[in-house]
Each structure stands twice: as C-alpha cells, then as structure tokens.
VEXVEXMAR-964813 format. One line per 3 residues: number of its first residue (from 1); their letters; for each residue z, x, y of N, C-alpha, C, O. Coordinates in nm, 3 decimals. Each point is the difference from the previous one (the first is absolute). Last residue first. Layout:
<atoms>
NUM) a) Z,X,Y,Z,X,Y,Z,X,Y,Z,X,Y ~ ...
</atoms>
This chain:
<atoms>
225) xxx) 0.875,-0.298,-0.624,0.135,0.082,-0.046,0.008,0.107,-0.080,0.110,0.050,-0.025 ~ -0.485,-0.300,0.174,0.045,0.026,0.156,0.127,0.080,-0.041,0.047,0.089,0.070 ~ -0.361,-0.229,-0.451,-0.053,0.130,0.099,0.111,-0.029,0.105,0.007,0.113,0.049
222) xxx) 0.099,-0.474,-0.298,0.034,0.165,-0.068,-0.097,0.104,0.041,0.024,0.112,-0.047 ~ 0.034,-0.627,0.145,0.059,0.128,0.043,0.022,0.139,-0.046,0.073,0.094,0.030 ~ -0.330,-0.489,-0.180,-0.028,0.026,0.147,0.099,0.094,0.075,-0.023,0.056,0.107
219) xxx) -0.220,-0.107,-0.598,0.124,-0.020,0.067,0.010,0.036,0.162,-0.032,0.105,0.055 ~ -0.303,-0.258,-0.537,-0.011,0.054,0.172,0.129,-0.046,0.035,0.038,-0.116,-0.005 ~ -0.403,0.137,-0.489,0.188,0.039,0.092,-0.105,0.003,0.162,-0.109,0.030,0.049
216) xxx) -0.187,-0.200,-0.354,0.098,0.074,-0.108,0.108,-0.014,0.085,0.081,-0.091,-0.015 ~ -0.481,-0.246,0.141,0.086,0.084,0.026,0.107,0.038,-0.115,0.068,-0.081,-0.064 ~ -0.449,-0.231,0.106,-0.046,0.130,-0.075,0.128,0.127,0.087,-0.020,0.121,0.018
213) xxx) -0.021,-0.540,0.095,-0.007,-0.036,-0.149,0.044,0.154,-0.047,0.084,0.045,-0.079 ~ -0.217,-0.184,0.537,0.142,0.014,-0.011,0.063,-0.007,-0.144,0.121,-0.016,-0.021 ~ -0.604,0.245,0.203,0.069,-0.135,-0.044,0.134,0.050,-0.014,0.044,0.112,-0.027
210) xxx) -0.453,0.133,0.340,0.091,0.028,-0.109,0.081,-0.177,0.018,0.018,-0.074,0.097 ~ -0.500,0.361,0.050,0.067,-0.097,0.002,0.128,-0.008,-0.127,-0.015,0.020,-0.121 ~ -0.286,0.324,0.499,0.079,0.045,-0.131,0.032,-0.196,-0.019,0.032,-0.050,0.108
207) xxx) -0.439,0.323,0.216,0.076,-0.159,-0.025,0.074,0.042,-0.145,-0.068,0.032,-0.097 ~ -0.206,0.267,0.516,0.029,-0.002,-0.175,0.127,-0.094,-0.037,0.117,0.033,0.016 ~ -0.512,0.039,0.398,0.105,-0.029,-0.033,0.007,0.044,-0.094,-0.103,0.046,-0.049
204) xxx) -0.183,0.065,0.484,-0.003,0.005,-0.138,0.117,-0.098,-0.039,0.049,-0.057,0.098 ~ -0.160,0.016,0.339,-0.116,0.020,-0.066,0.037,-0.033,-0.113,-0.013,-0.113,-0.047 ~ 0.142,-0.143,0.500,0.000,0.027,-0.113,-0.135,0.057,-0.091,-0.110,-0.050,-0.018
201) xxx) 0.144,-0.087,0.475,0.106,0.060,-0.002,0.017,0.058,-0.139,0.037,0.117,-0.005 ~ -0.422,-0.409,0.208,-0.013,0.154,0.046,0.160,0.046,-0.028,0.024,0.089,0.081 ~ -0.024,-0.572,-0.090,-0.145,0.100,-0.065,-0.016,0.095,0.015,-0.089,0.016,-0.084
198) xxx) 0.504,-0.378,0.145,-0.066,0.193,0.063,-0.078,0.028,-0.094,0.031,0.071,-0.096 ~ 0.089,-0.492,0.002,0.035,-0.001,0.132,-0.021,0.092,0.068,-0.026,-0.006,0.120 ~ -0.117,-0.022,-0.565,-0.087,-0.106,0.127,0.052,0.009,0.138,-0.063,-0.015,0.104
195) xxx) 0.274,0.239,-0.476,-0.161,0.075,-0.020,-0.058,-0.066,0.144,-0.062,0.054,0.091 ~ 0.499,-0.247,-0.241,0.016,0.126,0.063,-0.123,0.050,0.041,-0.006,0.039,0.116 ~ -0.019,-0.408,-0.401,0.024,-0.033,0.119,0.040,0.093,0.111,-0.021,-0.028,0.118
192) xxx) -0.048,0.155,-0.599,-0.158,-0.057,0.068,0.066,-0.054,0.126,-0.069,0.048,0.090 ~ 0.454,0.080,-0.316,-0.081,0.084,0.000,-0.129,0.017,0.101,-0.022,0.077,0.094 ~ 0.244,-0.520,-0.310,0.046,0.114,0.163,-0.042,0.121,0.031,-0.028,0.015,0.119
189) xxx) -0.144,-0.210,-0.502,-0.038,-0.111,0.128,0.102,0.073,0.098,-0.036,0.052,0.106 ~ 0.100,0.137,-0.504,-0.136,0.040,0.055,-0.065,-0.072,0.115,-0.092,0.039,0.072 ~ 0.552,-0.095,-0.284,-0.047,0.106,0.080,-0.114,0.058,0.049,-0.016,0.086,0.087
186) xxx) 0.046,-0.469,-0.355,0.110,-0.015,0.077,-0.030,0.096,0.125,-0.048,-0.026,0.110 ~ -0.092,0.027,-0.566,-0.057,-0.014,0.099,0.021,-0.078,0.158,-0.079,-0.048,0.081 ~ 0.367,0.236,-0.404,-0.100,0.071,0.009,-0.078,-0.043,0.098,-0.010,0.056,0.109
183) xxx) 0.388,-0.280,-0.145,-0.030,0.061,-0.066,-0.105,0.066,0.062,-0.022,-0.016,0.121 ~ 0.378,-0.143,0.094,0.042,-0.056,-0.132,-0.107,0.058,-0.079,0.052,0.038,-0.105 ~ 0.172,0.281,0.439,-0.122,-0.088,-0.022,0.055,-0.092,-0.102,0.097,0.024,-0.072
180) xxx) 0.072,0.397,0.452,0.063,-0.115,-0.096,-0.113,-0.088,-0.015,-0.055,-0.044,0.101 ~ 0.101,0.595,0.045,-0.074,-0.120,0.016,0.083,-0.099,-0.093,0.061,0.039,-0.100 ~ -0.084,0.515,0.341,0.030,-0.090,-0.125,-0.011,-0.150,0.069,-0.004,-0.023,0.120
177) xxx) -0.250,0.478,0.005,0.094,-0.071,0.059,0.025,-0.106,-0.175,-0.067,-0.019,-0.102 ~ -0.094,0.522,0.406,0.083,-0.065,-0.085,0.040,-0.114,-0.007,0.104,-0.022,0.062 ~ -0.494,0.336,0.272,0.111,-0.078,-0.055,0.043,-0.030,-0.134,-0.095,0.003,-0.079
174) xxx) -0.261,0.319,0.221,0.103,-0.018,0.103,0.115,-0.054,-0.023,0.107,0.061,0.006 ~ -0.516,0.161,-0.311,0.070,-0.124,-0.021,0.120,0.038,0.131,0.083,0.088,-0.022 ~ -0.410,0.233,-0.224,-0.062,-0.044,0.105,0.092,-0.146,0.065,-0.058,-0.058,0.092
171) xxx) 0.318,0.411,-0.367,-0.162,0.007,0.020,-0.037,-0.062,0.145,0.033,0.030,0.114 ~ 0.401,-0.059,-0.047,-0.012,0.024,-0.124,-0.125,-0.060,-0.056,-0.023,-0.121,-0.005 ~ 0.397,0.104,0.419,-0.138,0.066,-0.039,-0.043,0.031,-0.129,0.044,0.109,-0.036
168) xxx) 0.250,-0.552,0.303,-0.011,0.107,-0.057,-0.084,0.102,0.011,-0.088,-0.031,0.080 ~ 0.432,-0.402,0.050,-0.113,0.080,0.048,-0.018,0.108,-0.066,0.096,0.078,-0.004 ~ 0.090,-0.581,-0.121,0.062,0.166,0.013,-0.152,0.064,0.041,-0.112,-0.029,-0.044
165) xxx) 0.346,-0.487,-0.089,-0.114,0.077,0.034,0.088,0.092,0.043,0.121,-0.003,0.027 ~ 0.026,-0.461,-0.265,0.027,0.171,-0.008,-0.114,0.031,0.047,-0.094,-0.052,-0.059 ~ 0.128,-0.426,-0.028,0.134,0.044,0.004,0.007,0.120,0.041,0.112,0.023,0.047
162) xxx) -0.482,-0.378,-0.029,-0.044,0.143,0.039,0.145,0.043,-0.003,0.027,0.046,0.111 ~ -0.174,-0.532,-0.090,-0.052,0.056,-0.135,0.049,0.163,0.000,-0.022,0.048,-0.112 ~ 0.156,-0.304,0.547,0.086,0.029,-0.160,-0.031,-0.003,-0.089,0.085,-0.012,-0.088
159) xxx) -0.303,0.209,0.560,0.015,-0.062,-0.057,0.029,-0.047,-0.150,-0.062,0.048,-0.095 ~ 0.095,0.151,0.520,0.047,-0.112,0.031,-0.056,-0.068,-0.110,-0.002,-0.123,0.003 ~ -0.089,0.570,-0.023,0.175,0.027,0.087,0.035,-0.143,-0.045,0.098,-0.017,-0.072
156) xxx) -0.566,0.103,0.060,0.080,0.010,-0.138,0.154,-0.012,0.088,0.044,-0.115,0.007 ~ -0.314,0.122,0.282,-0.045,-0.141,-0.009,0.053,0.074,-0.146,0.031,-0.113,-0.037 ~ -0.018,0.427,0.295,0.088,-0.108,0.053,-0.030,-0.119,-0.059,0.059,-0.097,0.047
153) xxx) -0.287,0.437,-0.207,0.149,0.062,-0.016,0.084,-0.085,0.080,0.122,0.003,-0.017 ~ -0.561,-0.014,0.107,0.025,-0.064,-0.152,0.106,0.035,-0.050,0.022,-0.040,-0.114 ~ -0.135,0.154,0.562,-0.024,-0.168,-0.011,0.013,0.003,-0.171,0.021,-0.110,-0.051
150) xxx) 0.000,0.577,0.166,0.103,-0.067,0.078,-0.019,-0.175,-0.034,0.096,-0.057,-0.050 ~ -0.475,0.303,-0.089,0.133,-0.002,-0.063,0.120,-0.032,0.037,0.073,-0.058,-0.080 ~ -0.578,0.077,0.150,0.104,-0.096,0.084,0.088,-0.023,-0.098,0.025,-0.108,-0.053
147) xxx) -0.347,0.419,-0.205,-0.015,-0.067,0.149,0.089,-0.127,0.015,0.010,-0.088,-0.086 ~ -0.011,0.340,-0.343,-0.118,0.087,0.067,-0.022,-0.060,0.152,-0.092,0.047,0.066 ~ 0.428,-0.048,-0.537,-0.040,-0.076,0.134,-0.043,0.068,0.071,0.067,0.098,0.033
144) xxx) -0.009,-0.107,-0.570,0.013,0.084,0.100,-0.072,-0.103,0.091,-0.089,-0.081,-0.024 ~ 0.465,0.025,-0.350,-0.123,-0.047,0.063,-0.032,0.105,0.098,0.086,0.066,0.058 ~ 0.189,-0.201,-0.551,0.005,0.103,0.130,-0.143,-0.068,0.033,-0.085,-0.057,-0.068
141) xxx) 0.471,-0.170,-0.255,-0.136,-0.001,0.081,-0.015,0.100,0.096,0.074,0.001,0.098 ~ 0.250,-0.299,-0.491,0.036,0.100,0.065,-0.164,0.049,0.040,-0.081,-0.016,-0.091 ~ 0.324,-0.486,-0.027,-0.162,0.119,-0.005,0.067,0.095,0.070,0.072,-0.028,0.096
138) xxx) 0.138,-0.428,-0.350,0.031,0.155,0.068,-0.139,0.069,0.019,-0.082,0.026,-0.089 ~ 0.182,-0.624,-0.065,-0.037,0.172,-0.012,0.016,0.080,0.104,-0.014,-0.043,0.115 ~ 0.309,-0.371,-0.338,-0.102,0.055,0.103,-0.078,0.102,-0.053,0.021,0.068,-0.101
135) xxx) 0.416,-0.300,-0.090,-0.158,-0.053,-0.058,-0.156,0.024,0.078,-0.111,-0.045,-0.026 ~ 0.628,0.136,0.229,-0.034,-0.044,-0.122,-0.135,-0.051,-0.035,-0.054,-0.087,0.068 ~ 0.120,0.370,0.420,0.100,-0.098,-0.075,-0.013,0.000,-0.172,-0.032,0.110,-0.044
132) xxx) -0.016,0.353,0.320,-0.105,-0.109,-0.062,0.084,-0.122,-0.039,0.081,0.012,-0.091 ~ 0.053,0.433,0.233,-0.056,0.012,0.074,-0.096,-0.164,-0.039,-0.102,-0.029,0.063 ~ 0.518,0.129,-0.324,-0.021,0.063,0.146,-0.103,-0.078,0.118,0.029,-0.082,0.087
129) xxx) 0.113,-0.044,-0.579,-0.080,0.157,0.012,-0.076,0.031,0.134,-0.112,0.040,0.029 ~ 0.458,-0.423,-0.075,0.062,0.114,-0.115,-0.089,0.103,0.005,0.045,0.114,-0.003 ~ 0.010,-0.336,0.482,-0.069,-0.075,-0.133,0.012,0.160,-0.149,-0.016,0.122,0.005
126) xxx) 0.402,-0.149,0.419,-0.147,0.064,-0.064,-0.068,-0.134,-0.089,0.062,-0.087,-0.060 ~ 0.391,0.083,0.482,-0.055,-0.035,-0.177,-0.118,0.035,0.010,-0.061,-0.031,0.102 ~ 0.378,0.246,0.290,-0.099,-0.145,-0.015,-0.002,0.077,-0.196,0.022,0.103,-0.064
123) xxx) 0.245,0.145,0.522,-0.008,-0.024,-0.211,-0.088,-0.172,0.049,0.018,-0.086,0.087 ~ -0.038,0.499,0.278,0.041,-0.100,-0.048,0.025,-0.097,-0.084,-0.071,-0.095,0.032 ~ -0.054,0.639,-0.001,-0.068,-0.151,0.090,0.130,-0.135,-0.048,0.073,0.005,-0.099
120) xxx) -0.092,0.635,0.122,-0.025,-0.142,-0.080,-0.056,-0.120,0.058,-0.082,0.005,0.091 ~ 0.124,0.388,0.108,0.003,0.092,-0.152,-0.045,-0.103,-0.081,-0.083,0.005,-0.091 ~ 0.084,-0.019,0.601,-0.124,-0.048,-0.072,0.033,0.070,-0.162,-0.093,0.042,-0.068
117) xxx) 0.396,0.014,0.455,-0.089,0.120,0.017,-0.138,-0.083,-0.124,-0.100,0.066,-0.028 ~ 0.403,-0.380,0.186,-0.037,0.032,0.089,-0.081,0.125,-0.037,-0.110,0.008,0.055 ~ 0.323,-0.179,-0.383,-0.100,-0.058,0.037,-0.050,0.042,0.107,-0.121,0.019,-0.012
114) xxx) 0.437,0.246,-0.157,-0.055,-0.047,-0.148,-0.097,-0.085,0.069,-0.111,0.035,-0.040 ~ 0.486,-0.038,0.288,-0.111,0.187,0.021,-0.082,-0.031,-0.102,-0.103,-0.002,0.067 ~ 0.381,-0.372,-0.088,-0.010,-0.001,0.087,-0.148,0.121,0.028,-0.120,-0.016,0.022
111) xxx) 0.398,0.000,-0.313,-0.090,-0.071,-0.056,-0.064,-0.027,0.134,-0.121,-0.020,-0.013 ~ 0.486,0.303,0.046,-0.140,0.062,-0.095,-0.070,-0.113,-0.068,-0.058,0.025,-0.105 ~ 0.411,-0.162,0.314,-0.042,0.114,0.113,-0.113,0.021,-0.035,-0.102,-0.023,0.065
108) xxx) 0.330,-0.248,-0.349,-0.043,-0.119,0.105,-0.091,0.125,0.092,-0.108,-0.027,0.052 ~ 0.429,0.223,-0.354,-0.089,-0.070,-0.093,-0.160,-0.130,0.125,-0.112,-0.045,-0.022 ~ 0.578,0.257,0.176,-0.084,0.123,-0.014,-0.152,-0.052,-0.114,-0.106,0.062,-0.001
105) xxx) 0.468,-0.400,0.133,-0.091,0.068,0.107,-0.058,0.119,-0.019,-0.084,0.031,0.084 ~ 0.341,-0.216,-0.449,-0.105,-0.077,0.014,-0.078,0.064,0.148,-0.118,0.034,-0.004 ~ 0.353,0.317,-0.335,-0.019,-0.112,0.096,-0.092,-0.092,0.031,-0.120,0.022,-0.011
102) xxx) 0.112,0.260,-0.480,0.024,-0.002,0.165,0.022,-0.121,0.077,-0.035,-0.114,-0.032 ~ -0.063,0.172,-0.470,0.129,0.036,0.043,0.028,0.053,0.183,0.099,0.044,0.057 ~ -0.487,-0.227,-0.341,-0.018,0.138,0.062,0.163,0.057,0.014,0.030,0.117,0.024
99) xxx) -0.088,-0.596,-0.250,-0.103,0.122,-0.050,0.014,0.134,0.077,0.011,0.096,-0.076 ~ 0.151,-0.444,0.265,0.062,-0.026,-0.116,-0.078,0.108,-0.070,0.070,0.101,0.000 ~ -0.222,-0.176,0.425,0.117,0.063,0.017,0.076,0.026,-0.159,0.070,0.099,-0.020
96) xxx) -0.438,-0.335,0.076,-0.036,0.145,-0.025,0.132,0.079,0.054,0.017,0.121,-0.015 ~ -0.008,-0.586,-0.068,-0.047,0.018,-0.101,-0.003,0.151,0.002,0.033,0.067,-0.099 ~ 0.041,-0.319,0.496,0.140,-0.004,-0.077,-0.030,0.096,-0.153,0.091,0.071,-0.044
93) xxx) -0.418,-0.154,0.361,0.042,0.116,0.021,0.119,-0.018,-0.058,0.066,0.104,-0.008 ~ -0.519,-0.296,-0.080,0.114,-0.053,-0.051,0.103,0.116,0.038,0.025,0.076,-0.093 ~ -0.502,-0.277,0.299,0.030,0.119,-0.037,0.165,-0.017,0.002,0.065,-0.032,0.100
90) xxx) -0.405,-0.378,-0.108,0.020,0.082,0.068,0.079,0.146,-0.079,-0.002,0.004,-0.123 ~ -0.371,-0.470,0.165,0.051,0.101,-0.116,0.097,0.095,0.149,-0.039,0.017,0.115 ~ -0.187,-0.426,0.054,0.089,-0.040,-0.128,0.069,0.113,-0.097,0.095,-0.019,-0.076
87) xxx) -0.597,0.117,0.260,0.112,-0.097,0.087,0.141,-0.077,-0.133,-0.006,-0.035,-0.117 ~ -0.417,0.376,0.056,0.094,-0.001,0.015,0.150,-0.087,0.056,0.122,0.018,-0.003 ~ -0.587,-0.042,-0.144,-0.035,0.071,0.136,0.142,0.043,0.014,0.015,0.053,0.110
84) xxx) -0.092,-0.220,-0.532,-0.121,0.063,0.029,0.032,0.100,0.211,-0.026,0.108,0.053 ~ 0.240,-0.541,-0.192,0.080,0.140,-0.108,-0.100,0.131,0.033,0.049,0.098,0.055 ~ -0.131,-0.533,0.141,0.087,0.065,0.072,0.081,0.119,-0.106,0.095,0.076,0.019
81) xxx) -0.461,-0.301,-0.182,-0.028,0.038,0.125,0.081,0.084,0.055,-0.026,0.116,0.034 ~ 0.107,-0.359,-0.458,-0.070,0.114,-0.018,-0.064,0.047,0.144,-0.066,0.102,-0.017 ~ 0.286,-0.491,0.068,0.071,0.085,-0.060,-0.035,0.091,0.001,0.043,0.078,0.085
78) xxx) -0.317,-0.366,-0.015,0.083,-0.021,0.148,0.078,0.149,-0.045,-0.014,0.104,0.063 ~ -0.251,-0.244,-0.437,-0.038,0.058,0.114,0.063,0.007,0.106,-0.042,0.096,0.065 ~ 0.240,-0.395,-0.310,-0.016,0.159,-0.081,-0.059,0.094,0.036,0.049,0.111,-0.016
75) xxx) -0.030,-0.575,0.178,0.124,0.067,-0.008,-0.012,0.154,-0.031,0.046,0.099,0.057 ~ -0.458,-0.409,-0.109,0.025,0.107,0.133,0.142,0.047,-0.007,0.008,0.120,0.031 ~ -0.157,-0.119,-0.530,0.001,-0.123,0.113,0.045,0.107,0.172,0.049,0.109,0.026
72) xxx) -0.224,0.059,-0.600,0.040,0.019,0.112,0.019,-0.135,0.104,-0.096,-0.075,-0.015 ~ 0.071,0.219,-0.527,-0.007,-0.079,0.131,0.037,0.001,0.106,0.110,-0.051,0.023 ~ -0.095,0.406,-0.422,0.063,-0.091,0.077,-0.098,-0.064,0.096,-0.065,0.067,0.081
69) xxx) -0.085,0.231,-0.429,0.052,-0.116,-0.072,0.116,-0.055,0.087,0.084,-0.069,-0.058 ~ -0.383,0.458,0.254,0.108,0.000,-0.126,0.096,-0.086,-0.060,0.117,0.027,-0.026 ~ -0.343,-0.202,0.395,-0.027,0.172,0.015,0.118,-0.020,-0.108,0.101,-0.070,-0.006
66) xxx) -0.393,-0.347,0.237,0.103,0.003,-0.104,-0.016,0.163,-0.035,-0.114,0.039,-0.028 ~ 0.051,-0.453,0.388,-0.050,0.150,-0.035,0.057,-0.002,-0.099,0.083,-0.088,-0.025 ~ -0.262,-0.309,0.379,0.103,0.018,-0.107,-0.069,0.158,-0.059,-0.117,0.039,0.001
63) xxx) -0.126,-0.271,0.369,0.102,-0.089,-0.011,0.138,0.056,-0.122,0.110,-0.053,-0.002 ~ -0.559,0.262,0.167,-0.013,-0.101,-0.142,0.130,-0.107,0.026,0.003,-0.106,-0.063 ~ -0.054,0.419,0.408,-0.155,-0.024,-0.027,0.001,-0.132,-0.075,-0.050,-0.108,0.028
60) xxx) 0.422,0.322,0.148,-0.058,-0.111,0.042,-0.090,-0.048,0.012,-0.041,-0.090,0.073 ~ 0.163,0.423,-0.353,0.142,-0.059,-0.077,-0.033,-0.093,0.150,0.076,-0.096,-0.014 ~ -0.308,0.436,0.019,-0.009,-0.056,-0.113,0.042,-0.129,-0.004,-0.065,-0.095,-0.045
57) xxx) 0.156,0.339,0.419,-0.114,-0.020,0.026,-0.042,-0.093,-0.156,-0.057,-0.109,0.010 ~ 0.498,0.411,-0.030,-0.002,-0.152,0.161,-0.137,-0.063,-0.036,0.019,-0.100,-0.070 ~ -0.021,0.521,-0.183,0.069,-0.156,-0.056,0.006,-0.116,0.070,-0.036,-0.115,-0.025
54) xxx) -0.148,0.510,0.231,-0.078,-0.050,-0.127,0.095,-0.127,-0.059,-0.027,-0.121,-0.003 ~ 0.217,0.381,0.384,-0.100,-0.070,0.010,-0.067,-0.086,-0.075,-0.026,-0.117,0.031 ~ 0.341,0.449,-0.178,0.054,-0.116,0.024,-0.115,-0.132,0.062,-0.008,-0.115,-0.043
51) xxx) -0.011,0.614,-0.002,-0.070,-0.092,-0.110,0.024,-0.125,0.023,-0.088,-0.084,-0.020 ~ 0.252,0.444,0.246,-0.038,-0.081,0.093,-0.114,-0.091,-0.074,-0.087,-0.070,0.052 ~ 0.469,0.415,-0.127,-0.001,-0.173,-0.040,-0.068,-0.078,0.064,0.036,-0.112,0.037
48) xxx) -0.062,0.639,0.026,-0.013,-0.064,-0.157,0.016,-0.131,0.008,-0.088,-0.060,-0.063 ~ -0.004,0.368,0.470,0.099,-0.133,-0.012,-0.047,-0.115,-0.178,-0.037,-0.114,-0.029 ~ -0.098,0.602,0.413,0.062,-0.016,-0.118,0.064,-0.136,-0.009,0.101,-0.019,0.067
45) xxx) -0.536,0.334,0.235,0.113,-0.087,-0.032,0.060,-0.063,-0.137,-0.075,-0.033,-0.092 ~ -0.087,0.458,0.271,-0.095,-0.061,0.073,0.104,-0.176,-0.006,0.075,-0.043,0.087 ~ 0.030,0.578,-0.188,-0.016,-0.136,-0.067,0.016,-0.075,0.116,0.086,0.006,0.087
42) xxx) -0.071,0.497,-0.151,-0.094,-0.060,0.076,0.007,-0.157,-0.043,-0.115,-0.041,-0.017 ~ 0.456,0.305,-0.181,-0.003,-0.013,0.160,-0.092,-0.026,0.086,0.021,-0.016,0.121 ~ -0.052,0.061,-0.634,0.066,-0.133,0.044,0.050,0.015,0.145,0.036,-0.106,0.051
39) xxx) -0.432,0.410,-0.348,0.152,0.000,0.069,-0.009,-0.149,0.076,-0.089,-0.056,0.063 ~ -0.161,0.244,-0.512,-0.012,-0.058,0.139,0.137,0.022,0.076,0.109,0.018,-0.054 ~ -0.465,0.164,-0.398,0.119,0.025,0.094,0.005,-0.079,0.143,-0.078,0.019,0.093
36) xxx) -0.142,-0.061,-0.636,-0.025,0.053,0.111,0.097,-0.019,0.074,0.082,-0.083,-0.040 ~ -0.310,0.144,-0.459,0.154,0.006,0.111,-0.081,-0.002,0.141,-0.098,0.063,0.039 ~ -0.042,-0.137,-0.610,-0.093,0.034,0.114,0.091,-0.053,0.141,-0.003,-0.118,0.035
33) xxx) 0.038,0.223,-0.660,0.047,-0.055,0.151,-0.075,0.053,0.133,-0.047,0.113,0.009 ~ 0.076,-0.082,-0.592,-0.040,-0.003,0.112,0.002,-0.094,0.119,-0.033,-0.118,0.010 ~ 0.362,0.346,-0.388,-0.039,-0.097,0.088,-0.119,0.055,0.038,-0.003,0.122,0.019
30) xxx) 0.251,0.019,-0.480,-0.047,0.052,0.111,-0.109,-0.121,0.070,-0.100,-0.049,-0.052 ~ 0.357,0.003,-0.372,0.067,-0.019,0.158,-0.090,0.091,0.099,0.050,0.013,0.112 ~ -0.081,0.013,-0.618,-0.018,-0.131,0.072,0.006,-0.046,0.152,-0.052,-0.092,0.063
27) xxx) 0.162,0.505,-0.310,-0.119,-0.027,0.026,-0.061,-0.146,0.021,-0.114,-0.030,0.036 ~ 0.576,0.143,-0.146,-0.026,0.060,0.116,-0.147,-0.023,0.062,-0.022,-0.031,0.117 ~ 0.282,-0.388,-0.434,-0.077,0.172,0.011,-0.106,0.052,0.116,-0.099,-0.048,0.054
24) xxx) 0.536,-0.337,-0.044,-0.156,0.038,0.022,-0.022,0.118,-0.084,0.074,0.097,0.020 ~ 0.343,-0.317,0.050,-0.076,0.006,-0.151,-0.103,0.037,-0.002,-0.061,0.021,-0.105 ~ 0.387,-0.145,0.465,-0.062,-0.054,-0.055,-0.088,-0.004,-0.133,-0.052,-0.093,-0.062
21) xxx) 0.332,0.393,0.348,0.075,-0.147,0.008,-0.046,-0.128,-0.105,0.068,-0.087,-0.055 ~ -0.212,0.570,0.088,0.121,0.009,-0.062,0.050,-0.139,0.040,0.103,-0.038,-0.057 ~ -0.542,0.107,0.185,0.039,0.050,-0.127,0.080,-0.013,-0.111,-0.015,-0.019,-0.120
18) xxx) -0.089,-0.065,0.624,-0.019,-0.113,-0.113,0.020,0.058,-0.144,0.034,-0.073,-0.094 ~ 0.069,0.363,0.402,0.067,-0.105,0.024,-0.045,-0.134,-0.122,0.061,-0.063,-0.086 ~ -0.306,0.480,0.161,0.129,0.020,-0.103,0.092,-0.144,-0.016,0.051,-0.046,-0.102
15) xxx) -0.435,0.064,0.417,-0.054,-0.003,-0.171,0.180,0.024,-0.093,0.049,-0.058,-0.097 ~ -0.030,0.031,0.605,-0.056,-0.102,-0.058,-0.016,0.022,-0.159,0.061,-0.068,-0.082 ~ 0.013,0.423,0.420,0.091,-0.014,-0.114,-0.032,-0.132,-0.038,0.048,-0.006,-0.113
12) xxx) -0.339,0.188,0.415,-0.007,0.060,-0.092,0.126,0.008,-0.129,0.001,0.063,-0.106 ~ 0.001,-0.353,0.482,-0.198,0.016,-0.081,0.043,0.086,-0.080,0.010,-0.049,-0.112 ~ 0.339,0.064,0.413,0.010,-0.115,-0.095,-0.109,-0.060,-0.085,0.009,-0.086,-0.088
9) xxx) -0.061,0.424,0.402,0.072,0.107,-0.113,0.058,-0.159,-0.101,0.014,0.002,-0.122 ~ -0.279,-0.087,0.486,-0.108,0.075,-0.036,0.100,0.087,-0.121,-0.051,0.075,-0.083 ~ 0.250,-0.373,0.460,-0.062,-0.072,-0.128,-0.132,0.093,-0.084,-0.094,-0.064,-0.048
6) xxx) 0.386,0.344,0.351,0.099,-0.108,-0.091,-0.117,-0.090,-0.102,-0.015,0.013,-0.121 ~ -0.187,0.232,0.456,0.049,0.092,-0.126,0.072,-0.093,-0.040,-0.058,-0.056,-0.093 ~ -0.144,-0.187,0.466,-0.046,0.064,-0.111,0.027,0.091,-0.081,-0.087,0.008,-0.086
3) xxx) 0.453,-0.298,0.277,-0.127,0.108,0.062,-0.058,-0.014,-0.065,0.045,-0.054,-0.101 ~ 0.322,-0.251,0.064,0.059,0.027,0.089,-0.130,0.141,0.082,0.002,0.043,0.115 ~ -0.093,-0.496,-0.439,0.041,0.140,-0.013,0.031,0.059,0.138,-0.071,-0.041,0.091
</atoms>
C-alpha cells in the first residue's frame, strides 16, 4: 500500500469485495487481522534466490534431487544458477521499443535512469513464490537483538538461509527476517547455532512458518504496478 489510509480504506472495502466477487455474506467477512508496518528503505539485505544454496547443498548431499516431479542433474543446476543470478537474461529493447512506440535511444536512456536511480534491478528469473525455492520452507521471524548487532547483521548479510532482512521497530522485535529451510527442524538447528555464536544477542522471537503448499495467490508484480 502506498500509506496507512490507503490500506486501512481497502480494510474497510474488503467485506463488500468478497461479497460481490465472491458470494461471501457480509457477516462472514469480517477479518481478524493483526498489521504491522515496515518500511523497505531500512532493508538490511535483499536477495530472494539465495534459496538456491539449499538445492546446490541437497542435490551434493544425496547425489540426485527431484523438485516437482523433475529430476534434477548438475546441467540443470548450472542452469537454474545462472537464471537465478541473472546471467544470460537480458533486457529486449527491440521488444519495448515495439510496445512503447518510442525510440530505441530514448528507451536505452530511461533504462539506463531506471537503474542507476535504483527504480529497478536487473531482470534475473524468480523461484515462482519468490522468496523460497520449491518444496522449502519460508519463516517469516521477528527477533529482538539485544547486543553485537552490527556482528549479526554482518554474519546474516553473508548468509543464503537469510533472503530478506529489514530493520525495524515494532514492539519489542528489531529485526525482520525471512529464511529458506527444508524443514522445521531445519531452522531450529540454525536458529540454536545463531544462540551459540552471540549468547548475549538474542532475546525474544516470534517464528511465523509458512509452506509453499499452502499458497492461494502471489503475483510478484502487482504491488510495484
């Protein structure tokens, strides 16, 4: 949402919406929901495909993977590498000239201003729900860090269980961070290895764990447009 009044008047047209799209009765629809507000200019660091780790590490654990009824071989990883970081993809200016009806150098200018001022990034391939390869788990996690925060904000930076951290305030919880696990307890052995390396850094947490099963919708462009 572009403020809090915008997503606070789309709360309050939610109930009609499902209403009239869906069939809800009105009294059905009243959410409870519990919001909280972060801003993405304190972001600590961002690199969704950095799930990628997890498969590499699998897939030379066991010798062979298999993510949604394909077999994976190193070809495919080699592949799924350089798609992920981008290499090989580039930006089709014959394509947006064909579409915008503008010049190709006026099209090249503003893609150009478009990166340098940071509007966009450089087109790389997504895993389909972003932030999590296939068959992983997602933890969305606030933590509050109570000592040698600088050293744990550099030691998440470097590392690719940790796609998204964001600095926050909200209650007692500093950070934001999302996570790539194969499972549960997965995360609790890294978790416990964070606890050991700075004993004195970590108090509270509240651990959200979300499956790539249990996704309704997620379009990755439709908050930026």
């Amino acid at each position: 949402h572009q403020n809090i009044t915008s997503y606070q008047r789309w709360m309050d047209l939610l109930p009609s919406i499902l209403k009239t799209k869906y069939g809800i009765y009105e009294k059905d629809t009243r959410l409870v929901s519990s919001t909280a507000y972060f801003s993405n200019q304190l972001m600590i660091k961002y690199n969704p495909s950095s799930g990628l780790f997890l498969i590499e590490e699998d897939f030379k654990d066991r010798g062979e993977l298999t993510i949604n009824g394909h077999e994976l071989d190193e070809t495919d990883i080699k592949i799924i590498k350089c798609l992920v970081s981008g290499k090989g993809i580039k930006i089709s200016r014959t394509l947006l000239c064909q579409k915008t009806g503008l010049h190709r150098k006026t099209v090249e200018k503003r893609i150009r201003a478009f990166l340098k001022e940071g509007l966009i990034s450089e087109p790389v391939c997504r895993f389909p729900n972003f932030f999590v390869p296939p068959n992983y788990i997602l933890t969305y996690s606030l933590y509050e860090i109570k000592d040698s925060k600088e050293k744990v904000l550099e030691e998440i930076r470097k590392d690719p269980q940790a796609p998204i951290a964001i600095k926050i305030i909200h209650e007692r919880y500093n950070l934001l961070l999302f996570g790539n696990y194969r499972s549960i307890s997965d995360h609790l052995r890294w978790e416990e290895s964070y606890r050991k390396r700075f004993p004195n850094s970590f108090g509270s947490a509240s651990i959200t764990y979300l499956s790539p099963e249990m996704t309704i919708s997620f379009d990755q462009q439709i908050v930026s447009l």
